[in-house]
ROSE-4610 file (N, C-alpha, C; in Angstrom, 1 decimal, always signed):
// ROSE-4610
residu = [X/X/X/X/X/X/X/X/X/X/X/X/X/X/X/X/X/X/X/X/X/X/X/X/X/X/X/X/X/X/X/X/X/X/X/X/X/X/X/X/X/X/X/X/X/X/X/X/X/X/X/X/X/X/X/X/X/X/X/X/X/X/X/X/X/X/X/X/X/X/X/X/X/X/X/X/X/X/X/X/X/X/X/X/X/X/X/X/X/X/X/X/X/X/X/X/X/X/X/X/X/X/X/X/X/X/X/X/X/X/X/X/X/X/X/X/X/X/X/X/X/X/X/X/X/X/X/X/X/X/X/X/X/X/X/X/X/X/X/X/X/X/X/X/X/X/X/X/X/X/X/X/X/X/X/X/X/X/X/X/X/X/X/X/X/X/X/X/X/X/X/X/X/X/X/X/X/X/X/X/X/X/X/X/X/X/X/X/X/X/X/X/X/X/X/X/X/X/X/X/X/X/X/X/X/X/X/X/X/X/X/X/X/X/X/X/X/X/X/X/X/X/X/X/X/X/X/X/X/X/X/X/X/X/X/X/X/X/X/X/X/X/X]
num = [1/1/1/2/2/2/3/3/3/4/4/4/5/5/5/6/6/6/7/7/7/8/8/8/9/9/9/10/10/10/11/11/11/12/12/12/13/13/13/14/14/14/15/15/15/16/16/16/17/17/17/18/18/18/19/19/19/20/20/20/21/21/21/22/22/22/23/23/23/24/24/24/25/25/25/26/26/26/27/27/27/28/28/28/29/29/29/30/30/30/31/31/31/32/32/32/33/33/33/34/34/34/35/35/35/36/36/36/37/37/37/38/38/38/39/39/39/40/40/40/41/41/41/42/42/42/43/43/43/44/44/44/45/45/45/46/46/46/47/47/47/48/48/48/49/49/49/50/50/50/51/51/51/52/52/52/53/53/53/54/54/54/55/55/55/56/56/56/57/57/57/58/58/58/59/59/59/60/60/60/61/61/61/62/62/62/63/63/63/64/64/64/65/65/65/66/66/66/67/67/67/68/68/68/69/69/69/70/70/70/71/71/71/72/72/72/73/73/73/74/74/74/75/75/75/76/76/76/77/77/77/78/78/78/79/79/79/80/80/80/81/81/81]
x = [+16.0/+14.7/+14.6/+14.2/+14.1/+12.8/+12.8/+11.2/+10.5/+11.3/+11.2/+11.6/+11.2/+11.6/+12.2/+13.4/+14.4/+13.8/+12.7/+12.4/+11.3/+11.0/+9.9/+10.7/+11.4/+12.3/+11.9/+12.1/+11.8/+10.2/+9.7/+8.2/+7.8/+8.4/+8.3/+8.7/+9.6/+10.6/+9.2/+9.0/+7.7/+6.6/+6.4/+5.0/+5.1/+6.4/+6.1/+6.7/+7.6/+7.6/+6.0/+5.7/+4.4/+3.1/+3.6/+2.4/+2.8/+4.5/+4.9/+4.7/+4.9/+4.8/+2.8/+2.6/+0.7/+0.2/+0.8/+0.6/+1.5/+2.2/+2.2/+2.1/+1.8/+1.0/-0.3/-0.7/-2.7/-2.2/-1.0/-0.9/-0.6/+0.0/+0.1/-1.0/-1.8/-2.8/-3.7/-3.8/-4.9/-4.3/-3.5/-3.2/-2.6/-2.6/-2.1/-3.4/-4.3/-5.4/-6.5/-7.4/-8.9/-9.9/-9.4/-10.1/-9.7/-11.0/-11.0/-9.8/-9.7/-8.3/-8.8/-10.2/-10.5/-11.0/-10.8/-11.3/-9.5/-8.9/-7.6/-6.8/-7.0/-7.0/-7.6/-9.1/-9.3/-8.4/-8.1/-7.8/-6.3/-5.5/-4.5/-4.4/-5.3/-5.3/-5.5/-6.8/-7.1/-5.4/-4.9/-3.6/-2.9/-2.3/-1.5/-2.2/-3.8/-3.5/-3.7/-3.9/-3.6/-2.2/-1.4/-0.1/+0.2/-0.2/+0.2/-0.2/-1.8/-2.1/-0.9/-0.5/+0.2/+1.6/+1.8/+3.4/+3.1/+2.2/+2.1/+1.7/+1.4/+1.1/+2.3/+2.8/+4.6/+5.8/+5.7/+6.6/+6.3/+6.0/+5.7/+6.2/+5.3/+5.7/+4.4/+4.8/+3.9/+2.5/+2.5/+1.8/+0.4/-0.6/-2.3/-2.6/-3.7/-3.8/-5.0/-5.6/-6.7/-6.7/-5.3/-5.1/-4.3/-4.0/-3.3/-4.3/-5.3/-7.2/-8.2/-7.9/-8.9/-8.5/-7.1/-6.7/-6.7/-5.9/-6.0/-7.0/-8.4/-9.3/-9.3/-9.0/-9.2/-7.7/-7.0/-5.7/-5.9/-7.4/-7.4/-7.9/-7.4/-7.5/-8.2/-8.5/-9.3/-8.6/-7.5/-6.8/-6.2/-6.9/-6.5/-7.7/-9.1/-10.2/-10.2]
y = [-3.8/-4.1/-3.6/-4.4/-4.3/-3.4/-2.5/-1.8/-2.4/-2.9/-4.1/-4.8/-5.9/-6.6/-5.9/-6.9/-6.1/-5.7/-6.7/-6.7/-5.7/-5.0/-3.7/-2.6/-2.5/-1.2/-1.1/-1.5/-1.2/-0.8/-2.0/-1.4/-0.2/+0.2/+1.6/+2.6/+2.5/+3.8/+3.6/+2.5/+2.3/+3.4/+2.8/+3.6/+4.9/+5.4/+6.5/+7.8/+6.6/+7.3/+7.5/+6.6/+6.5/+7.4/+7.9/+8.6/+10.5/+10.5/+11.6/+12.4/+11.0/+11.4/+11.6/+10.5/+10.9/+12.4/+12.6/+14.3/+15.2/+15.0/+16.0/+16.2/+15.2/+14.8/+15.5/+15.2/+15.8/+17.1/+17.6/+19.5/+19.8/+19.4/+19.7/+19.9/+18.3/+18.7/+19.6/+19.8/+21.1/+22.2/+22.5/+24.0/+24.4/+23.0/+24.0/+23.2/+22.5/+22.0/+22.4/+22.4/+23.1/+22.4/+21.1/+20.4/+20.8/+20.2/+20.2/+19.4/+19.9/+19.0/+17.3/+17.4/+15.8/+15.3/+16.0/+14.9/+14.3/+15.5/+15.1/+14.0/+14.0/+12.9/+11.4/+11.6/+10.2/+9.8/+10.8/+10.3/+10.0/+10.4/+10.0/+8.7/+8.4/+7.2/+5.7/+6.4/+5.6/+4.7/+5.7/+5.7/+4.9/+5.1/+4.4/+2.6/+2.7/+1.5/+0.2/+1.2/+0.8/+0.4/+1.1/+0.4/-0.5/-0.6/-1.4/-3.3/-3.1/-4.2/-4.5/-3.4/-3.6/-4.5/-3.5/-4.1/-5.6/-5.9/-7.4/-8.7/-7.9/-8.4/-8.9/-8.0/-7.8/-8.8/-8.8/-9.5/-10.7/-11.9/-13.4/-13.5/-14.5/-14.4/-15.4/-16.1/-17.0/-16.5/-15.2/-14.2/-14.7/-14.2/-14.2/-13.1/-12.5/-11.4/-10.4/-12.1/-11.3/-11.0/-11.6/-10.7/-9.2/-8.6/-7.7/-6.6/-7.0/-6.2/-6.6/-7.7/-7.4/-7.3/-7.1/-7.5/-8.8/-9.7/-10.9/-10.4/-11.2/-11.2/-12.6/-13.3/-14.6/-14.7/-14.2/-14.2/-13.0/-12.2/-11.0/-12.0/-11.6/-11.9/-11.1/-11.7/-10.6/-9.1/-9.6/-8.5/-7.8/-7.6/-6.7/-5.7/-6.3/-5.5/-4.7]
z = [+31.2/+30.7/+29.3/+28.2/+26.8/+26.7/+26.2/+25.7/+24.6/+23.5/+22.2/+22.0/+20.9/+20.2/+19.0/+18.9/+18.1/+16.5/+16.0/+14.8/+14.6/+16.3/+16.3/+15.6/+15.6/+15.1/+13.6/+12.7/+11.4/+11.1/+11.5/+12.2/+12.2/+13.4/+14.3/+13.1/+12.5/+11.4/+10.4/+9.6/+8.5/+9.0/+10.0/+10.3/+10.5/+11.0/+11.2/+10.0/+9.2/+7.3/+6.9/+7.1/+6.2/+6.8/+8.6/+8.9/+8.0/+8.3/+7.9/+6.6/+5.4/+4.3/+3.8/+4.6/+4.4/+4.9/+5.6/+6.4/+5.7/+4.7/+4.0/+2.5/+2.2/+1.0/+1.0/+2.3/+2.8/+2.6/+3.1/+3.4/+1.8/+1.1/-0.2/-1.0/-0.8/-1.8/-1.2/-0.1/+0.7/+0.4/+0.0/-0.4/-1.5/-2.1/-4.2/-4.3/-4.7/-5.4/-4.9/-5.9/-5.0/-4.4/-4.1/-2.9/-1.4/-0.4/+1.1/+1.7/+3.1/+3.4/+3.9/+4.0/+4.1/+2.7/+1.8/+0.7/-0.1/+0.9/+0.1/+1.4/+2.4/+3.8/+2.7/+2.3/+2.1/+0.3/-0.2/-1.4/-1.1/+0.0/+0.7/+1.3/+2.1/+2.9/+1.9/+0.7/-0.2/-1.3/-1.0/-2.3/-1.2/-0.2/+0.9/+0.9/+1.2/+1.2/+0.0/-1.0/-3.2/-3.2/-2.0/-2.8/-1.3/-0.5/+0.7/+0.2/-0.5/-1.8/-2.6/-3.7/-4.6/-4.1/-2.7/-2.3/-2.2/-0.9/-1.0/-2.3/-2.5/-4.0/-5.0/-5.0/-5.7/-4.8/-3.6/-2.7/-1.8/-2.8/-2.5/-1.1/-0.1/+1.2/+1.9/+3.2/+3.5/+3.8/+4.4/+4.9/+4.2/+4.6/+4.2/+4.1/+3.3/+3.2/+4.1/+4.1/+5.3/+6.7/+7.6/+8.8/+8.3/+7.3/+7.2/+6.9/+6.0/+5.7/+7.0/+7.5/+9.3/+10.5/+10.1/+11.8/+12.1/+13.3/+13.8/+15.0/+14.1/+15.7/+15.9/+15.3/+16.4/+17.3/+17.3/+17.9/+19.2/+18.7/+19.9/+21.7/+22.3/+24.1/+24.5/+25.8/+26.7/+27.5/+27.3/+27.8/+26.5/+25.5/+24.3/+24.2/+25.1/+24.4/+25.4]
């Protein structure tokens, strides 16, 4: 029995660079700068997704940009909600 699709793998590694390096970027700036550790979360999250734009932006591709900023809800099923 397969647990994935082979093309989930890179996927899987992205997101979980990008949760690692966001959580410690938040711990950095929470403890050498004199902001709160949620104003440094949203100035975090904010920068992540400035360049998640930028990337697609930079790297022409059939892709649309608005399932990647809403989600595919018309593609959501009953058995997703």
């Amino acid at each position: 029995m397969r647990l994935l699709e082979p093309f989930a793998y890179p996927l899987i590694l992205g997101a979980f660079a990008a949760g690692v390096t966001s959580a410690l970027v938040t711990g950095y700036l929470a403890e050498n700068r004199r902001i709160k550790r949620a104003t440094g979360m949203g100035v975090v999250c904010s920068g992540m997704f400035a360049l998640e734009v930028i990337l697609f932006a930079a790297f022409p591709s059939s892709a649309h940009l608005d399932p990647i900023l809403f989600g595919d809800t018309p593609g959501a099923g009953p058995q997703d909600l």
